[in-house]
N, C-alpha and C positions, 0 to 999 in steps of 0.2 A: 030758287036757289036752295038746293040741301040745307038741310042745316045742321048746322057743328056740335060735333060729337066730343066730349073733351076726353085729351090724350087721358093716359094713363098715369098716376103722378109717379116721377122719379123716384128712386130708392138709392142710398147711398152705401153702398156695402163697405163692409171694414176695409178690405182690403184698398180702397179710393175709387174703385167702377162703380157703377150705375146701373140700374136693372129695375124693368117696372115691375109693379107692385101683383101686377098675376101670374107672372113667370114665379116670382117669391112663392106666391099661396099655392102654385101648382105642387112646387118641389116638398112644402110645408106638408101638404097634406100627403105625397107618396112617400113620406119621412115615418112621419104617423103611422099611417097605414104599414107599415111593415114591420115584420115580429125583431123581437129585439135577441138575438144569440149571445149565449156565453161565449164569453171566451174561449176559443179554443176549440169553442164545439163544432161539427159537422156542416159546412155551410146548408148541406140538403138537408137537414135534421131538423125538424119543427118541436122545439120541447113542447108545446103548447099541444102539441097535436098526439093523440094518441094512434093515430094511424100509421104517423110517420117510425113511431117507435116501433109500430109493428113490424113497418117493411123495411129496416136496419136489425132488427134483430133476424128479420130471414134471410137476412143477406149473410155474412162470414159467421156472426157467432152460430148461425145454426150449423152450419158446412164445421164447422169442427169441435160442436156438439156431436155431431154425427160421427166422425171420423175417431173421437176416443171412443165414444161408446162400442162402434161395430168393432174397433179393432178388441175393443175390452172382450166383448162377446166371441169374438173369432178366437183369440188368446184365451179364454176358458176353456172354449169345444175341444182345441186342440192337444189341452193340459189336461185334462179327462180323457181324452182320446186313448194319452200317452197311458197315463194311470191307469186304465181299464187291461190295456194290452198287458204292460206290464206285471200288474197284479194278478192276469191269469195264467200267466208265465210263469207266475212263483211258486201258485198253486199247482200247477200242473194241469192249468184246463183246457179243451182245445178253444182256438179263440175262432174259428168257422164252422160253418154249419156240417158243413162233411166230417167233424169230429177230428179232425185233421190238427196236429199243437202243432203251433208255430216250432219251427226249426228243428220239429224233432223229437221234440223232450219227452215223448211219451213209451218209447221205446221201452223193451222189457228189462234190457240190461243194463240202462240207466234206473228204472225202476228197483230194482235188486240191489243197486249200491245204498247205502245206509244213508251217506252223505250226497246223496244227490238231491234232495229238497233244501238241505241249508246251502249248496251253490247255486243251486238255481234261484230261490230265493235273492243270493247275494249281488248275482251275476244281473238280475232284472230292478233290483234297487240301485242298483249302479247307473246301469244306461235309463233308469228312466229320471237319476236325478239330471242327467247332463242332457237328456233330450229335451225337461223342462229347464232348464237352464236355458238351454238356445233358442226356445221356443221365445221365452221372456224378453232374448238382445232382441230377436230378430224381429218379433214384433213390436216391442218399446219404438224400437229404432226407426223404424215406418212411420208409424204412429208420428213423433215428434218428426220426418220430416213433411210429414204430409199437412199437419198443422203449419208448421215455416211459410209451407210455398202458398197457405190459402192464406195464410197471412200478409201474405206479398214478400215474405225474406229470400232471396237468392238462394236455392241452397244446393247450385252446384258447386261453392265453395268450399260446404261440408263435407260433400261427398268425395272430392277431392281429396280434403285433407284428412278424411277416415282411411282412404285408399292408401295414402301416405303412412299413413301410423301406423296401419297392419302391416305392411313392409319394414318398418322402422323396427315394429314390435315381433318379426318372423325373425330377421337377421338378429337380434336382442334377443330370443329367447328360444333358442333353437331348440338347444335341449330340452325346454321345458313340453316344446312344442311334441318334441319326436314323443317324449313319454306319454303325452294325452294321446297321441297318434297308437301310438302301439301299442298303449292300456286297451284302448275304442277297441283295435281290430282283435287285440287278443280275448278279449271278453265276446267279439259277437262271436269268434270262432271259436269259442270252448274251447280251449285250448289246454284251461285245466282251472279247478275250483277250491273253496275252503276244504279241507280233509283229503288233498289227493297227495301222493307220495311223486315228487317231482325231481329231476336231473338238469339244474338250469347250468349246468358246466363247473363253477367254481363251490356250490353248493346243492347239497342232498339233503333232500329233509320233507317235511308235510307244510303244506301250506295253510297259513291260519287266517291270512286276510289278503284280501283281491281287491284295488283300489287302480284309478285312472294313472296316477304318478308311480306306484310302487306294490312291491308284493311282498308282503312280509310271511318269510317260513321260517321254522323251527327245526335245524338238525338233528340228530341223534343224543349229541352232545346239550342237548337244551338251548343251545345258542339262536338268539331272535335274528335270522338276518331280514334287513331293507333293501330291498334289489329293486333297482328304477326300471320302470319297462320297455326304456329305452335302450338298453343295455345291455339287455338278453336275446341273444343272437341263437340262440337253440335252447329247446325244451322237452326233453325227456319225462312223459308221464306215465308212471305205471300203477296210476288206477282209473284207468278212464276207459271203459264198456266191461273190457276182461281181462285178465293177467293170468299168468304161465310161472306154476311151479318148476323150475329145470333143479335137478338136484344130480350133480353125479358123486361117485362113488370109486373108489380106487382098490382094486384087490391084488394079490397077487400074480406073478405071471404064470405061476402056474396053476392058478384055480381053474378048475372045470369053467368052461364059459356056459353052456347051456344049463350046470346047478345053478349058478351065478345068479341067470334069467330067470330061470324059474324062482326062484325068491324074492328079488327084484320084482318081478308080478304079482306072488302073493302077499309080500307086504306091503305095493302101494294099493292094491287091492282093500287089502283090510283097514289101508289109511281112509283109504275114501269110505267106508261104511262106519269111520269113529263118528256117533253122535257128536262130537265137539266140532267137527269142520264137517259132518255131511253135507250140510246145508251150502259149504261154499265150492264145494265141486260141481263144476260145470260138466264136465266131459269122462270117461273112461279114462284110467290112467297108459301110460305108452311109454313102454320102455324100447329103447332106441337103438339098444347095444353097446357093443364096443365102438369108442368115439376117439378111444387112442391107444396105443401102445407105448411109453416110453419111461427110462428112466424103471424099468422092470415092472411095470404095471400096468392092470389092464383098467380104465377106465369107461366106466358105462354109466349113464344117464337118463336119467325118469323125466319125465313131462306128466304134469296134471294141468288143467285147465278151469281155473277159479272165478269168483268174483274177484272185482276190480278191492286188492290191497288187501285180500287174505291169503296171498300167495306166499309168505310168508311162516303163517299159523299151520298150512297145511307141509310148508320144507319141513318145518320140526318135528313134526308126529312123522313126517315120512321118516327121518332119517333116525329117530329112537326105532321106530318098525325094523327098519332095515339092519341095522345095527344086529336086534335081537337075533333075527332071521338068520342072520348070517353067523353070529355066533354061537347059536344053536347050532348050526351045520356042518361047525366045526371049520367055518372060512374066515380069517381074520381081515379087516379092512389095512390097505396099504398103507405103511408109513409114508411120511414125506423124506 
């Protein structure tokens, strides 16, 4: 006959069941045996274990360790990119290896104008503050969603609702919009710079500063105007490559026409060899003729061909010249 083995003794657990006593010491001991978590903490996360902290930190926080730094890094290259360009642009240097200046600027008759290194200048600290501007939303903006999505946040909500706000913010700012829009195109197109004598329709005058929103010039009269650049539907420049002395002249209807010319030649002639504007004549002087007859007078008209915004310097020495010339000759210039 086997012999008797004794059961297991009963156990009376709080709740009123029953449960023997090694089923108890099995749970007792796999109670024990397992690490104790904070609150709150990572159920797969072993504090105790330095392993585990290894392979949680390479899990997300590394992925967006990584994601600020490259974009930090990419957002530098691109900000020096901008700076490099632009500041050889101000200078006047070519920015390729063929010698070749970006858009131009090395030209001869840009060179000759006085004020073509403080626009140029002006013109390349402009765009490159707004291209580092952009560079800054554009990758900020990356950047923080890129960290969202490795962080597990949706964030085609964001993108959404960014969508919506530049719509929101287009219709709402329109005009503000059009002025950056037409500052941008008018500055990459030279279209004119600090120190040029411009025609923007309701105002004539030199322009003293060239900005994204506005352009402030200075009439004859001293008056500062702020013209938004959104506003300026035509622009008249007459100092940008070269400009044209036209000056006519009104005589009587019965002056000889060909003494007339021949005077009219020798004194723009001798305009153009005055050391005070030599330097800004570009071309031979050209007298054109008679351009009208009426109201008993003949009218004839000189052409010299200047640098850009001494066309001016050189009307007034013509027209003392011509003055003399003619009344030495004994030809009196027309009344009105």
């Amino acid at each position: 006959m086997a012999p008797l083995v004794p059961a297991a003794p009963l156990i009376t657990l709080l709740d009123g069941t029953s449960s023997d006593a090694s089923s108890v010491t099995v749970a007792s001991t796999a109670a024990t045996a397992s690490p104790v978590l904070a609150s709150g903490d990572d159920p797969e996360l072993d504090v105790t274990e330095p392993a585990s902290w290894l392979d949680w930190f390479l899990g997300i926080p590394l992925k967006v360790i990584l994601i600020v730094v490259i974009g930090s890094i990419a957002l530098i290259v691109v900000r020096h990119m901008i700076k490099s360009v632009t500041d050889r642009i101000a200078r006047d240097k070519p920015v390729t290896e063929s010698g070749r200046a970006l858009g131009g600027y090395s030209t001869v008759l840009q060179k000759a104008n006085p004020l073509a290194r403080a626009r140029r200048a002006q013109r390349a600290k402009t765009i490159g503050s707004v291209l580092r501007s952009s560079a800054n939303i554009l990758f900020g903006s990356i950047i923080l969603l890129l960290v969202l999505d490795t962080l597990g946040v949706n964030i085609a909500p964001f993108i959404a609702s960014a969508g919506i706000a530049g719509v929101a913010l287009g219709f709402g700012a329109q005009a503000l919009v059009k002025d950056f829009l037409s500052g941008t195109f008018m500055l990459l197109e030279d279209q004119y710079g600090v120190g040029d004598t411009v025609d923007l329709g309701d105002v004539v005058g030199t322009v003293e500063e060239v900005a994204l929103r506005v352009t402030k010039v200075r009439d004859l009269e001293g008056t500062l105007w702020f013209i938004r650049n959104g506003e300026i539907l035509r622009t008249g420049n007459m100092s940008q490559e070269w400009s044209s002395t036209l000056v006519e002249f009104p005589v009587p209807l019965s002056a000889d026409i060909g003494a007339v010319r021949e005077i009219l030649e020798a004194a723009a002639t001798r305009t153009c060899a005055d050391p005070r504007v030599a330097e800004s004549v570009l071309d031979a002087p050209e007298v054109t003729g008679v351009e009208s007859i009426k109201h008993g007078r003949l009218t004839f008209r000189v052409r010299i061909r200047t640098k850009p915004g001494m066309q001016w310097a050189v009307a007034r020495e013509l027209r003392i010249a011509v003055r003399d010339d003619l009344a030495a000759a004994g030809i009196s210039l027309a009344i009105w």
